[in-house]
C-alpha positions in Angstrom: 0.0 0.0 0.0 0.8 3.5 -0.1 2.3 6.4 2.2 -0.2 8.7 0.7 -3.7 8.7 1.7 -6.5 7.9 -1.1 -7.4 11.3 -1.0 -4.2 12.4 -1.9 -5.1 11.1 -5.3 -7.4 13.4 -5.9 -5.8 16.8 -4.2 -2.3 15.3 -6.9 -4.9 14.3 -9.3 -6.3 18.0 -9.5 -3.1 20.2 -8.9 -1.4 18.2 -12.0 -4.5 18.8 -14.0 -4.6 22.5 -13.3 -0.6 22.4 -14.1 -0.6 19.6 -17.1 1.9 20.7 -19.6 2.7 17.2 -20.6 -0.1 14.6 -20.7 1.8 11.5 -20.0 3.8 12.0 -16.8 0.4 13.2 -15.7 -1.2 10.1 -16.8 1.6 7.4 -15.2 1.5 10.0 -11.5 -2.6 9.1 -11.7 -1.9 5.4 -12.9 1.0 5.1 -9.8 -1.0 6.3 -7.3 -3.8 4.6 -7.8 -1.9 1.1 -7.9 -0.1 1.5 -4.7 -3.9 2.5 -3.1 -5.5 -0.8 -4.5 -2.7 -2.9 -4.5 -2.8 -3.4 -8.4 0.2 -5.0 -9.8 -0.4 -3.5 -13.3 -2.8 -1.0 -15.2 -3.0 1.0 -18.4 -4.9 4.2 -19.7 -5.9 4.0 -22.9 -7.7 6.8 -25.2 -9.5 6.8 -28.0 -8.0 7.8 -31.4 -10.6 11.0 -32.5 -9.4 9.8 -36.0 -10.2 6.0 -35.8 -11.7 5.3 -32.9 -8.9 2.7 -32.4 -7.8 2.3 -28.4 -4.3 3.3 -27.5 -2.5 2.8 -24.5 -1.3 6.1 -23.6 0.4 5.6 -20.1 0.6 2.2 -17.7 1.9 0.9 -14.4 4.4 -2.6 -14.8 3.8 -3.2 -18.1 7.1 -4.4 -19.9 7.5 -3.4 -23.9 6.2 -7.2 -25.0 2.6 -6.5 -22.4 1.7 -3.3 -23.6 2.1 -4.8 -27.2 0.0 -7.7 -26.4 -2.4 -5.6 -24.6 -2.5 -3.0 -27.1 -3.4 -5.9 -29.9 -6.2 -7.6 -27.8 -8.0 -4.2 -27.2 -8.4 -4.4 -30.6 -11.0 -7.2 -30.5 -14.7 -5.8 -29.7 -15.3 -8.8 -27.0 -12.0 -7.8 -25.3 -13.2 -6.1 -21.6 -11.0 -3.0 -22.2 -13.0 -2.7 -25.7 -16.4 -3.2 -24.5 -16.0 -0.6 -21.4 -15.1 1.7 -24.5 -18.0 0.9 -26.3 -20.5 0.8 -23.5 -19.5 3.4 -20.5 -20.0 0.2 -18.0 -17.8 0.1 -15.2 -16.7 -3.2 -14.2 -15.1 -3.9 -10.6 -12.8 -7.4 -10.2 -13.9 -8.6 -12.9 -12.2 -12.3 -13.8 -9.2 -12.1 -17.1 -11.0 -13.4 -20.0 -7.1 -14.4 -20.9 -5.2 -16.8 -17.9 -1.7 -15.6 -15.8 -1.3 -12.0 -14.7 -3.3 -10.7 -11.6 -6.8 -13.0 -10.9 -9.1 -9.7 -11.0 -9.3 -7.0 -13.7 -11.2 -3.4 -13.1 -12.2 -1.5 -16.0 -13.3 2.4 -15.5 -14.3 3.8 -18.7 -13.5 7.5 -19.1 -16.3 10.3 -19.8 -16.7 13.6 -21.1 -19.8 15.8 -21.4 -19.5 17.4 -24.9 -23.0 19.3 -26.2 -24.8 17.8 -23.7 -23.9 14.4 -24.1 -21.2 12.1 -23.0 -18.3 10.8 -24.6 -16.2 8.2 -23.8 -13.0 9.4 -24.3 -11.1 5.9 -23.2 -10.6 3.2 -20.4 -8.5 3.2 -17.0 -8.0 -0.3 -16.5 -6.6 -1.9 -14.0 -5.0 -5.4 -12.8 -4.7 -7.1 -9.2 -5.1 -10.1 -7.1 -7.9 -8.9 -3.9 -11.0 -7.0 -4.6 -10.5 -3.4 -5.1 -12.3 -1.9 -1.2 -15.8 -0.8 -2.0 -15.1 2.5 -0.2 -12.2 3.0 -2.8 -14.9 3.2 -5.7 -15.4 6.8 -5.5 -11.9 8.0 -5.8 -11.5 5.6 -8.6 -14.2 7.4 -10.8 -13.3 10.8 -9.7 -9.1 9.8 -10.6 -11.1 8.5 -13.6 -12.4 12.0 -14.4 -9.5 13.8 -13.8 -8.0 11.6 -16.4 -10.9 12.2 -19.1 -10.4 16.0 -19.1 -6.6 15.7 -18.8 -6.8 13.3 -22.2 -9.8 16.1 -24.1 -7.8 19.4 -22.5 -4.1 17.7 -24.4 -6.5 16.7 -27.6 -7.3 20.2 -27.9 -4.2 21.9 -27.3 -1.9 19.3 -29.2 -0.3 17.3 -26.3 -1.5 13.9 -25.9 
């Protein structure tokens, strides 16, 4: 576990946003902190391309170069979890790897936008561990998750991402 408190995710979580310059050290200080508080051994962010609508993993925790490949190529099947958080806006909490080794539990947050009055998913959090993720952890989850979302749309729109 961590020497921070959960909350401290957020008050990080909101400072960096206010501050981004550069999306992904952003991205892997959100993706850190929220793997020391629920233990996850491994976890990526991914956004979706505004061009092809293709997921990307654009920062992750304890992934080595031949993981995030095989990760990144997986997402790319509709049925994967990652891809159908993307496609549906459902969150799912310890869910079981449709794929065997790794962590037993996977948590998928998708990550949301209101644009015109409607939401948009702009991509996943997704994370990878072996104990349920604490029910009183939830909230900071989704609100880390939203930090992310406008962090991802702000570096969209100024170029960074």
């Amino acid at each position: 576990m961590s020497e921070f408190s959960v909350n401290d995710i957020l008050v990080r979580g909101a400072r960096g946003l206010a501050r981004l310059v550069d999306l992904r050290p952003f991205l892997d200080s959100i993706l850190s902190d929220l793997g020391a508080s629920t233990g996850a051994g491994s976890g990526a962010i991914f956004a979706g391309d505004s061009a092809d609508g293709e997921l990307r993993i654009v920062a992750s925790l304890d992934l080595g170069t031949d993981a995030e490949a095989g990760l990144s190529a997986a997402v790319r099947n509709p049925a994967h979890a990652v891809a159908r958080t993307f496609a549906t806006g459902e969150t799912g909490y310890d869910v079981l790897p449709g794929a065997p080794g790794g962590p037993a539990l996977r948590t998928h947050v998708p990550l949301i936008v209101a644009s015109d009055g409607m939401d948009r998913i702009v991509g996943v959090l997704a994370l990878a561990h072996d104990r349920p993720i604490d029910a009183g952890l939830r909230p900071i989850m989704l609100a880390a998750a939203d930090l992310v979302a406008v962090a991802i749309t702000a570096a969209d729109r100024g170029g960074r991402a």
